[in-house]
FIDODO-555626 format. One line per 4 residues: number of its first residue (from 1); for each residue z, x, y of C-alpha. Coordinates in steps of 0.1 Angstrom, whole numbers. Layout:
BEGIN
NUM	Z X Y | ... $
This chain:
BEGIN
1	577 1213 1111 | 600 1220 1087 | 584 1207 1061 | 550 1225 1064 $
5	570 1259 1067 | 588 1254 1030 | 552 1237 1018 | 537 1268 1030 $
9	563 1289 1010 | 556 1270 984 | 522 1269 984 | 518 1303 987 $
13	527 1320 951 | 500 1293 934 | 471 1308 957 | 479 1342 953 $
17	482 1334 914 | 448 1316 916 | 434 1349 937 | 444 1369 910 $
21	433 1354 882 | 399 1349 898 | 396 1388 905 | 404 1396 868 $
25	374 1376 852 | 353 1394 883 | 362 1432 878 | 374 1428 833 $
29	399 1443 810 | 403 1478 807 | 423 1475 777 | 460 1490 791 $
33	488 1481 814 | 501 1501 842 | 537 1507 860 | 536 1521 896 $
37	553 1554 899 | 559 1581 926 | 526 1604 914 | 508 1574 904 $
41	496 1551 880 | 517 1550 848 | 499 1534 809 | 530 1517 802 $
45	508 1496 770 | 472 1503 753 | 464 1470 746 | 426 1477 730 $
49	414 1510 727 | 381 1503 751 | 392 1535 775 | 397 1571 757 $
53	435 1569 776 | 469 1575 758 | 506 1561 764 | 522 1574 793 $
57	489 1592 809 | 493 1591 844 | 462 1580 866 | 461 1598 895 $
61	426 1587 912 | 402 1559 907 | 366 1554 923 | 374 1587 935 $
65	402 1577 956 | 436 1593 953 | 466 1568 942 | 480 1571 975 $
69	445 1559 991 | 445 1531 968 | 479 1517 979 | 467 1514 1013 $
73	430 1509 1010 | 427 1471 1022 | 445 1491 1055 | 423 1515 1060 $
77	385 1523 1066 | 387 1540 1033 | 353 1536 1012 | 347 1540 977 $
81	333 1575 966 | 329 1575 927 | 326 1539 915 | 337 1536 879 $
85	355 1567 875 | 392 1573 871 | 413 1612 867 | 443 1608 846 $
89	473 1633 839 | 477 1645 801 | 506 1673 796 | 494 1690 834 $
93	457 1684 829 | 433 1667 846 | 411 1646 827 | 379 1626 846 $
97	374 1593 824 | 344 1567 832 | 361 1531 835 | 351 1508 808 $
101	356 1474 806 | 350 1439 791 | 353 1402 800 | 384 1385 799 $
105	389 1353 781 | 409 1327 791 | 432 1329 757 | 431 1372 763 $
109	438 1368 799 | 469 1342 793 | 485 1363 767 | 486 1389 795 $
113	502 1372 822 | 523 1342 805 | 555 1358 810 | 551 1366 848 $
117	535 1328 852 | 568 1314 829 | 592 1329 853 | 570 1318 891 $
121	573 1278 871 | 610 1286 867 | 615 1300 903 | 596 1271 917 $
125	615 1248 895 | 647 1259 902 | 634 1259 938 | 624 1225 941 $
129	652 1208 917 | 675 1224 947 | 656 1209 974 | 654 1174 960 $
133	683 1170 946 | 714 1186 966 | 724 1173 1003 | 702 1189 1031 $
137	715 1224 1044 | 707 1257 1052 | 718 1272 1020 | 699 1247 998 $
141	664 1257 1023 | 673 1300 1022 | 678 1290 984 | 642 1275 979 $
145	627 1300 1000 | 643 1329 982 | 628 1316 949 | 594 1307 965 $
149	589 1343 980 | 601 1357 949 | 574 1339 927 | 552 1357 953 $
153	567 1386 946 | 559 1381 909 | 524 1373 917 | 514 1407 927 $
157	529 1425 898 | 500 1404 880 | 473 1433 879 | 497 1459 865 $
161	496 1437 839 | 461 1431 833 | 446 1466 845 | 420 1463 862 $
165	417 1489 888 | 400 1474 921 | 412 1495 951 | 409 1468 977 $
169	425 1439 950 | 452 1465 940 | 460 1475 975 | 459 1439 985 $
173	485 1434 951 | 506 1458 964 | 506 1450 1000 | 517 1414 992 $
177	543 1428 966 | 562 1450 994 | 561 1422 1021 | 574 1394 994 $
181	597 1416 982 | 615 1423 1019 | 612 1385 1027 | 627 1375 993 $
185	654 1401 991 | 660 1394 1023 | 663 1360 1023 | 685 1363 994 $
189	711 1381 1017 | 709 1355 1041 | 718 1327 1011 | 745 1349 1001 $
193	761 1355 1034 | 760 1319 1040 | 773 1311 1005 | 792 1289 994 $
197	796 1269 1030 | 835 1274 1037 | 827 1313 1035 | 795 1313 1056 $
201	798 1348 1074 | 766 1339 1099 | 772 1312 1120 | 770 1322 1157 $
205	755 1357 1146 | 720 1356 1149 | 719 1394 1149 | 731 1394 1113 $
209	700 1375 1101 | 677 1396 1120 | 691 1427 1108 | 685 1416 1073 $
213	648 1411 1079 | 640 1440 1102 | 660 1469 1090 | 646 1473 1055 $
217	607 1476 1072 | 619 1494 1097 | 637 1519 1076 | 607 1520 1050 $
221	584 1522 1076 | 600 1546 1096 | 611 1572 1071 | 578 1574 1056 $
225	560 1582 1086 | 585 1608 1095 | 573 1625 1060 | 543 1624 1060 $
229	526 1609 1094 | 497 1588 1093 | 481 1604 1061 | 473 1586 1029 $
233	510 1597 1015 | 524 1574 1034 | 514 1548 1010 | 529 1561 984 $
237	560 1569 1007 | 560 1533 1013 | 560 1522 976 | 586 1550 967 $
241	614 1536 995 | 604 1500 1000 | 631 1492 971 | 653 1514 981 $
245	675 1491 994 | 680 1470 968 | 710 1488 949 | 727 1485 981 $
249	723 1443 986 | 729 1441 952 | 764 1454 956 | 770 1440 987 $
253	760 1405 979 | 784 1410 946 | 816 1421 964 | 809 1396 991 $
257	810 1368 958 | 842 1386 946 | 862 1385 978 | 853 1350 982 $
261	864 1343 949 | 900 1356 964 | 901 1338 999 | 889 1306 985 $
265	914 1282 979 | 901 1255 959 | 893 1254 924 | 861 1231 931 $
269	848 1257 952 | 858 1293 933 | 837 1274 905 | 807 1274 928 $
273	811 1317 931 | 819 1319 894 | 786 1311 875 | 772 1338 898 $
277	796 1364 893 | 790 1362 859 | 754 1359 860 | 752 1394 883 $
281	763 1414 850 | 736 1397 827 | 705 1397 859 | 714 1428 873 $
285	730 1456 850 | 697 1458 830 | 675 1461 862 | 701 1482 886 $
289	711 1507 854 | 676 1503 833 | 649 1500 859 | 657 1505 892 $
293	677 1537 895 | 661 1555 865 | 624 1550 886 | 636 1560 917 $
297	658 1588 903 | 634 1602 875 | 603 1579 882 | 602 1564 846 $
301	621 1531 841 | 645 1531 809 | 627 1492 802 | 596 1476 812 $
305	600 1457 842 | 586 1422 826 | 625 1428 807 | 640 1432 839 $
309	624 1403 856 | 629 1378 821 | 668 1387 834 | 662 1384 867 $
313	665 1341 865 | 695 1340 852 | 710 1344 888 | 690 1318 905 $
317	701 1289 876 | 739 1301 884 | 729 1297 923 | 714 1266 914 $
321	748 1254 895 | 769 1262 922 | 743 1245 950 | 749 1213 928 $
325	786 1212 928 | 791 1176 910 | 778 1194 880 | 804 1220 884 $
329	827 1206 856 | 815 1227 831 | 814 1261 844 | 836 1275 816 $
333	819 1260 789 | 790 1277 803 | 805 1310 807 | 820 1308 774 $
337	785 1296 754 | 767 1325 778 | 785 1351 770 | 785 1344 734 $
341	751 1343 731 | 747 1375 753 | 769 1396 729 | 748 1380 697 $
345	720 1391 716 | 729 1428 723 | 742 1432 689 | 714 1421 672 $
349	692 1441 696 | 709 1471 684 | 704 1462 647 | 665 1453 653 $
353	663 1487 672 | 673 1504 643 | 656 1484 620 | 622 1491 642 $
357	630 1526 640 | 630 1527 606 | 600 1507 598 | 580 1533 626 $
361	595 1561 611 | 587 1554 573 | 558 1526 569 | 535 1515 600 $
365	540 1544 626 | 538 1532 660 | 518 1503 661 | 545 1478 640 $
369	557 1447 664 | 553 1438 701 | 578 1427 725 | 571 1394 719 $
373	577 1391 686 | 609 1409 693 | 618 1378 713 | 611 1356 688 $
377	626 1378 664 | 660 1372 690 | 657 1334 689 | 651 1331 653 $
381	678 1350 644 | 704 1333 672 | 693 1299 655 | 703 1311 618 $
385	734 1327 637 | 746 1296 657 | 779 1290 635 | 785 1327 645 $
389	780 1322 679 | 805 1287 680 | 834 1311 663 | 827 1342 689 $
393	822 1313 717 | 858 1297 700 | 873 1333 702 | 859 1338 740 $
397	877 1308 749 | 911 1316 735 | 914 1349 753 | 897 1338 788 $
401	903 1306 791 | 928 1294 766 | 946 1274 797 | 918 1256 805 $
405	907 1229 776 | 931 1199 769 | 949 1204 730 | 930 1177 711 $
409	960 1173 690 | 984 1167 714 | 960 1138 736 | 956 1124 699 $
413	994 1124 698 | 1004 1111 730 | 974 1083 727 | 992 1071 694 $
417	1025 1073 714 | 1017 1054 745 | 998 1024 722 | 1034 1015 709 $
421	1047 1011 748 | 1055 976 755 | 1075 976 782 | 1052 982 814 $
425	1079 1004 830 | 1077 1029 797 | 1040 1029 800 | 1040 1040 835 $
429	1068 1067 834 | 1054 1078 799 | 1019 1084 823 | 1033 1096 854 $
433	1058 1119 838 | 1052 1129 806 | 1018 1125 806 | 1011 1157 828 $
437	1038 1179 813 | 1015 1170 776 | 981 1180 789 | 993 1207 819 $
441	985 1190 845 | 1000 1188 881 | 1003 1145 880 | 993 1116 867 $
445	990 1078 885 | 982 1043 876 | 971 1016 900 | 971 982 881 $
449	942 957 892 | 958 918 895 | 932 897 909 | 938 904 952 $
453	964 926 949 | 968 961 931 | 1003 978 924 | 1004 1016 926 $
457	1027 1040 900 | 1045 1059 913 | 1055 1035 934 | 1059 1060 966 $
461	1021 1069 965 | 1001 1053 990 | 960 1066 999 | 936 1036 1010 $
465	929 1019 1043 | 913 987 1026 | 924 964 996 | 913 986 960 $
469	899 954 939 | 876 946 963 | 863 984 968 | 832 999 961 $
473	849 1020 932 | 863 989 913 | 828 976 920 | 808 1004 900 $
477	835 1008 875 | 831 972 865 | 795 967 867 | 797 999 837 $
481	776 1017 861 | 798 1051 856 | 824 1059 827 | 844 1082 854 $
485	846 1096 896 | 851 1136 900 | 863 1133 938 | 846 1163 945 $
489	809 1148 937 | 785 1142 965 | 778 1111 974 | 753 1097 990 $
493	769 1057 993 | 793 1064 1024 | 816 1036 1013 | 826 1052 980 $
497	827 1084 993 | 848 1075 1019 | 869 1062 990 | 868 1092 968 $
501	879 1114 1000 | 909 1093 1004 | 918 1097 966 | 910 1138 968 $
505	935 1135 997 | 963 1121 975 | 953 1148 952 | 935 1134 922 $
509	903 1152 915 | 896 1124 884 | 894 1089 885 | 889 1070 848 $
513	887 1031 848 | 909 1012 823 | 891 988 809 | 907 959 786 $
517	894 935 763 | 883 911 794 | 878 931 824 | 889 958 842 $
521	926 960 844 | 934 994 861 | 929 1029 875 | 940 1057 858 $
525	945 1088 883 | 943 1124 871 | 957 1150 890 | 945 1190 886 $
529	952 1213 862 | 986 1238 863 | 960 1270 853 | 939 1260 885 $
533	907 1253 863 | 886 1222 859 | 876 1196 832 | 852 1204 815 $
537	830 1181 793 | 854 1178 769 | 886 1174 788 | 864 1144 801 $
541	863 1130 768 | 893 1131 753 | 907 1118 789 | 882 1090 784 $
545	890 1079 747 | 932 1083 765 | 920 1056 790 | 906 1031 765 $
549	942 1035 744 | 962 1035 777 | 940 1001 785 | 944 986 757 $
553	986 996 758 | 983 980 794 | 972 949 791 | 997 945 761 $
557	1023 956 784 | 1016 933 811 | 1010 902 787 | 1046 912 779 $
561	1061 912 814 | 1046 878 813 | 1061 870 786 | 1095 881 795 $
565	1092 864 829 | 1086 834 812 | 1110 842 789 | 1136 843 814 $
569	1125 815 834 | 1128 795 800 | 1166 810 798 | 1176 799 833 $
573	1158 763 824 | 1180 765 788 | 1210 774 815 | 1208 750 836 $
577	1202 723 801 | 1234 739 791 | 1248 735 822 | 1243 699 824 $
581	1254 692 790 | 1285 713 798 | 1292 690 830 | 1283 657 807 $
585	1307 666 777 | 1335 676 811 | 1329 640 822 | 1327 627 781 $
589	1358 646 777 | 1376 632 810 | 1367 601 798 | 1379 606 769 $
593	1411 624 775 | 1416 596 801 | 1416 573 772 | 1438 592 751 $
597	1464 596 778 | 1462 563 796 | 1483 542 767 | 1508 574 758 $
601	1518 578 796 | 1515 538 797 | 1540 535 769 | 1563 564 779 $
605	1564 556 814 | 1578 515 804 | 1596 526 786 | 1615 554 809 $
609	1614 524 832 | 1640 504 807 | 1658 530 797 | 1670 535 836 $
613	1689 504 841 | 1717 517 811 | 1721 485 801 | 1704 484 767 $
617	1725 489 737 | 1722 525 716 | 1699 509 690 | 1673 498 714 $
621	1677 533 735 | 1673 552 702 | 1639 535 696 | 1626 538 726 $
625	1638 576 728 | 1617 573 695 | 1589 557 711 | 1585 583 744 $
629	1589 614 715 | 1560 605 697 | 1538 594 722 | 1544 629 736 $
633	1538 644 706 | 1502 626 704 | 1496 641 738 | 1506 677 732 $
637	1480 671 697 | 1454 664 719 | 1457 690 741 | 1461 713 719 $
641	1428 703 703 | 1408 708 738 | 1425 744 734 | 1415 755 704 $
645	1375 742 710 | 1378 760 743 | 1396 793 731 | 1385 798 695 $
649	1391 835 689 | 1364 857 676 | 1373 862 634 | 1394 893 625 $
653	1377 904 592 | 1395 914 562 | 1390 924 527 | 1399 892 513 $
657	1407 877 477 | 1391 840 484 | 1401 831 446 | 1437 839 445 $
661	1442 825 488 | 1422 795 480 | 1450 783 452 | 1475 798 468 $
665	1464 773 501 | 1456 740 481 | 1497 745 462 | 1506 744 493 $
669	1484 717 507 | 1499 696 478 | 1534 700 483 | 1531 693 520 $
673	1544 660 533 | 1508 657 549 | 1489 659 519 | 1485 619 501 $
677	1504 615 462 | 1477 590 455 | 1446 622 459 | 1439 645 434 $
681	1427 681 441 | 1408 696 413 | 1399 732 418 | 1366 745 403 $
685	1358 785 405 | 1337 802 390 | 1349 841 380 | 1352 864 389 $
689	1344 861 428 | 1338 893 449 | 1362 900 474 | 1346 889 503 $
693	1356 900 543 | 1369 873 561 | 1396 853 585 | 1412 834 559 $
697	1436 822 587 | 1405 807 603 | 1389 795 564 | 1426 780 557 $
701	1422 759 590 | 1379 749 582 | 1394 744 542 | 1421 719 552 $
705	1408 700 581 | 1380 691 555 | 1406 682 529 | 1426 662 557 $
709	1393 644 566 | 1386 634 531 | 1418 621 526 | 1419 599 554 $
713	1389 582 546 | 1401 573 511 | 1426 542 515 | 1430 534 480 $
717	1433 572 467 | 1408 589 448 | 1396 625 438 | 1386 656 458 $
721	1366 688 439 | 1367 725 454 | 1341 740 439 | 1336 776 445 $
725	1306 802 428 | 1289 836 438 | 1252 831 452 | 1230 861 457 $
729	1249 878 485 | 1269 848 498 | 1300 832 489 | 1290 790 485 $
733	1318 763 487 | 1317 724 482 | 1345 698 491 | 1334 668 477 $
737	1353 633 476 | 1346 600 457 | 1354 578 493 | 1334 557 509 $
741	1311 584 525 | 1297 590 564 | 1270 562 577 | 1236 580 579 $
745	1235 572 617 | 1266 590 626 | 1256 624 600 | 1239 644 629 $
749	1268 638 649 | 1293 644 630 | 1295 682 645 | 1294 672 678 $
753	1322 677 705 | 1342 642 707 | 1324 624 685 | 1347 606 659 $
757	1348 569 639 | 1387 573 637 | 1409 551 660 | 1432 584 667 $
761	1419 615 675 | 1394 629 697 | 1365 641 679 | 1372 681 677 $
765	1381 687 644 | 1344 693 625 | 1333 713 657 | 1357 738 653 $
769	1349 739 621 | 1316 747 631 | 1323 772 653 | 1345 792 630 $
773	1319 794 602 | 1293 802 627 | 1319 831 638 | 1316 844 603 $
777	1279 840 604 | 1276 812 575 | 1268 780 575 | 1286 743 567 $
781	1270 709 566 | 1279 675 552 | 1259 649 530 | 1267 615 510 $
785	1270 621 477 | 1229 614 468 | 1237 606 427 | 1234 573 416 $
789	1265 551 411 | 1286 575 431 | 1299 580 466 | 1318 597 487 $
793	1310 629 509 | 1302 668 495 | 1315 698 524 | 1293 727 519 $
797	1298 760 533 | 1280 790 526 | 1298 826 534 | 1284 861 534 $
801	1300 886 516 | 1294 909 544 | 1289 889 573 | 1287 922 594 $
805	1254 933 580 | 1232 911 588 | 1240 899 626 | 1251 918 655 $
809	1278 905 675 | 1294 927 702 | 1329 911 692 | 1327 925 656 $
813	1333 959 644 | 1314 974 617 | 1339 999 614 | 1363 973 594 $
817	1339 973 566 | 1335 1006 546 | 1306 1020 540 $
């Protein structure tokens, strides 16, 4: 049932079109146009000069029937008296014309009527775009209804504009006009009462609805028959008040808009209200202040009222907007662009006025360019003007809505900024907290996808019933299907709607997918603005190109939590290698010290076992006193060794003069009791050195255990070479001996704790070494001396002059070192 009634309403404007133009190629063209006025029949236009008439004569009968007769004269019994005649009004006379007329053609008749057939197409249009694509409701039905009667409406305004002056066609025009007109306007009541649906002021009123239909008839009705009785006047009563009540819907319906506009509390839904605020000024003003009141006040409209209807569709493509509300992220941009081409247009309406004037005035008179040329006189010139309209549209912007649009600079920044983030923690606090202070918005959330599971930043945010990688949202945004979710939009897949409710809930009116190299790797949540506006098309944009950066900075991120968790499981396997080779050199060293205990405590405990009889002479008690002292001594050596591997101290760096304290060490080296008559130290340095910042305690120690080694291994003597030169930025040092040299097996070890080839000792010596000139961060190695016909073994060590510039150790102090 429903769906014959709207067919019917639409149906309706296309028959009445077709009646009409069917009547003009019966009854011709009379060559003028007419407006209805309160005496009668205004020539707004002399289209062909076929009838002796002038502008603005004023017919006042036709066919011998008054004007008011002819208003009602498919109503009445009225007959025809004087076929083909008409009496006009020139200047207060009366002047009796025979009606002349000749065939339309189909081109003649279209140039006619094509603005008043443009405008029904729109309506119907706009009409059935609202039916078919918004969710069913009442508004979306009073909506395509209002349009529908108004293309009626427009229908019988269609001979006006093409003259012909049938009484029962005319009467039939205007009988049609009045009735549309009450249904339309007052169907457009109803929409607005009931619009948007969170301010809908009729449910459970039914008397409002009715009131809106009956009272304008009624009133029209009634008042005219109170003036004039049942008389022809009444007709022309009728047509005098039946718009009447227009000025006072239009009003109405505008400060119902605005105090929705207050009480609404949602952004989404003010946007629905504010296309049609706007679009009141631009439909409205010229037909309220041009055409309306200046016909009912003075009976002569200011404009023609094909002008007032071209404006009239503005409102009905804002309704339209606002009916379709996931298309509402754009509404400033809109505005903006509108009202930038409206004050281009008025402007240059103004300077074509004047410019008309002047060519009337001073070269072709009246007769110089028609309306429709002065359209495309507007377009023309807005096209060569469109880098004046972007700068007044850029300058609209900046005072009305200069909160609204995301700074492109400062998204380009922060996109830059946030593509350097490594850490995953950074990334997520650099979105969730700075993020919305860069861009104004209220907040910012990430929920990262990982396979079954989904982890949510801020981690106190929870929305969602079910698991979010297998949802219908993940689904779409993987499949490419959408590039982003308003959670506002209407959808029709009650899954993902469901979905987009719970996100709105959380309060995120954006949802952008971040999508890396592979797949889909996150969501990226983006809460509403601090100014209370919306994003527009642009905001969108820039948001978008954000997400494929912030994607891309994700999955770099996470590939480095990986990598850090494997990093660390790597450490705690390196700790627990350590670990072990800690507890084997503990049982290497037990064995060893075991070893180098065993026969000292062996010895001195015999021998404290002889001594306590007192029966051995002083000679043998001396030696054996002898024997327990230096077996002692051994042991406190060996101990002492453990210590020092165990508690080398960090170096305590000093300027230091390495050429003057290495001679000053080997004089004393040589006059030592420990140092060997039968070796030969040669000193070889290279000046000048550098001072160089040092421990030469701890170099003394690494300098003479290396002398003492070389030494050792010489039996027969020989000759030892300290060679010392500058390299670059380090210091470089060779100890090399003509002995025998270290077996190649035993090289690599030769560093290691415990290792040692000598019958005494227990293998510490070389790795302390080691660990002091790592302390200074150089390096020391030993080789066999590789030239033919010699041997022996070549120390090297390699020193930086500065070792505190180039590692970090939290130990040193840079502070020793001036600058």
């Amino acid at each position: 049932m429903r769906r014959l009634f709207l067919s019917i309403f639409f149906a309706l404007p296309i028959i009445a079109v077709i009646f009409f133009i069917n009547a003009a190629f019966l009854h011709g063209n009379a060559g003028f146009k007419i407006d209805k006025t309160q005496k009668g029949l205004l020539i707004s236009k002399i289209i062909t000069q076929i009838n002796p008439v002038e502008l603005n004569d004023i017919i006042i009968s036709a066919h011998g029937l008054s004007y008011h007769e002819i208003l009602g004269f498919s109503l009445t019994n009225t007959s025809v008296k004087k076929p083909g005649t008409m009496t006009i009004l020139r200047d207060s006379k009366k002047i009796d014309i025979t009606i002349k007329t000749i065939p339309f053609t189909w081109i003649s008749l279209f140039e006619l009527i094509w603005p008043r057939l443009m405008l029904i197409v729109v309506f119907l249009t706009l009409g059935s775009i609202a039916l078919y694509r918004a969710p069913p409701s009442p508004q979306v039905f009073l909506f395509f209804m209002m349009l529908c009667s108004l293309s009626t409406s427009l229908t019988a305004t269609i001979p006006s504009s093409i003259d012909f002056l049938s009484p029962l066609t005319f009467s039939m025009a205007f009988i049609l006009n009045a009735v549309a007109n009450w249904v339309s306007f007052g169907l457009w009541l109803h929409f607005a009462l009931r619009f948007p649906d969170t301010r809908d002021l009729i449910v459970h009123r039914w008397w409002i609805p009715a009131s809106i239909y009956l009272l304008p008839v009624i009133t029209t009705i009634g008042v005219s028959l109170y003036a004039t009785g049942l008389t022809p006047e009444f007709w022309g009563w009728v047509q005098r008040l039946r718009n009447l009540y227009l000025p006072f819907i239009i009003i109405g319906v505008f400060v119902k808009h605005v105090v929705d506009y207050k009480k609404i509390s949602t952004q989404q839904e003010k946007n629905q209200i504010k296309l049609p605020l706007i679009a009141y000024w631009l439909t409205f003003a010229p037909y309220l202040f041009l055409y309306l009141l200046p016909n009912l006040v003075f009976d002569t409209p200011l404009i023609s009222f094909r002008i007032a209807v071209f404006a009239f569709f503005i409102l009905p493509m804002a309704y339209l907007v606002g009916i379709l509300r996931y298309r509402l992220l754009n509404v400033d941009q809109i505005i903006s662009r509108t009202l930038s081409y409206f004050t281009i247009i008025v402007f240059l309406a103004i300077i074509y006025s004047l410019f008309l004037a002047g060519l009337k005035k001073w070269i072709f008179g009246e007769q110089v360019l028609s309306t429709e040329l002065f359209l495309i006189f507007l377009i023309f010139i807005n096209i060569i003007f469109h880098p004046v309209v972007l700068k007044l549209d850029h300058l609209i912007k900046k005072i009305f809505f200069k909160h609204q649009s995301i700074s492109v600079k400062i998204m380009h920044a922060f996109s830059n900024m946030i593509s350097a983030k490594l850490y995953l923690p950074d990334l997520t606090r650099m979105v969730i907290d700075e993020l919305p202070r860069a861009i104004n918005i209220r907040s910012a959330a990430i929920m990262t996808l990982e396979k079954k599971r989904s982890r949510l930043f801020p981690e106190h945010l929870r929305f969602g019933t079910s698991p979010w990688p297998k949802s219908q949202l993940v689904t779409l945004f993987e499949d490419n299907s959408v590039e982003y979710f308003s959670t506002y939009q209407v959808i029709s897949d009650s899954k993902l709607e469901k979905e987009l409710r719970e996100i709105q809930k959380s309060g995120f009116p954006l949802v952008l997918p971040l999508k890396g190299s592979q797949s889909l790797s996150a969501l990226l949540f983006i809460g509403p603005k601090n100014s209370g506006g919306l994003f527009n098309e642009k905001d969108i944009h820039l948001l978008a190109n954000f997400a494929n950066q912030a994607a891309i900075a994700l999955e770099n991120a996470i590939h480095h939590e990986s990598l850090i968790e494997s990093k660390k499981q790597l450490e705690n396997m390196f700790d627990q290698k350590v670990q072990s080779e800690k507890m084997a050199a503990i049982g290497e060293m037990t064995s060893v010290l075991a070893h180098e205990l065993k026969n000292p405590l062996g010895i001195i405990h015999s021998s404290a076992q002889y001594l306590s009889d007192g029966k051995q002479s002083k000679k043998v008690t001396q030696e054996m006193l002898h024997y327990i002292k230096s077996e002692v001594k051994h042991l406190n050596l060996s101990i002492n060794s453990i210590l020092k591997l165990a508690r080398q101290k960090a170096p305590e760096f000093e300027k230091t003069d390495l050429l003057n304290q290495i001679h000053l060490l080997m004089n004393q080296w040589q006059r030592s009791d420990n140092h060997r008559t039968d070796v030969e130290i040669n000193i070889d340095i290279l000046e000048p050195l550098p001072h160089i910042y040092a421990d030469f305690k701890q170099l003394s120690q690494v300098l003479l255990n290396l002398i003492r080694n070389s030494e050792e291994m010489m039996d027969k003597g020989g000759q030892i070479t300290v060679k010392v030169k500058q390299d670059n930025d380090f210091i470089q040092i060779k100890i090399a001996d003509n002995g025998p040299g270290i077996p190649d097996d035993n090289l690599d070890k030769v560093f290691q704790n415990f290792f040692t080839t000598k019958k005494q000792g227990l293998g510490l010596g070389l790795a302390v070494c080691k660990q002091i000139i790592n302390g200074h961060n150089g390096e020391i190695s030993l080789k066999n001396n590789s030239q033919s016909g010699q041997n022996g073994t070549i120390a090297c060590i390699r020193l930086p002059i500065k070792p505190l510039a180039t590692i970090d150790r939290p130990y040193l102090q840079e502070s020793i070192i001036p600058a």
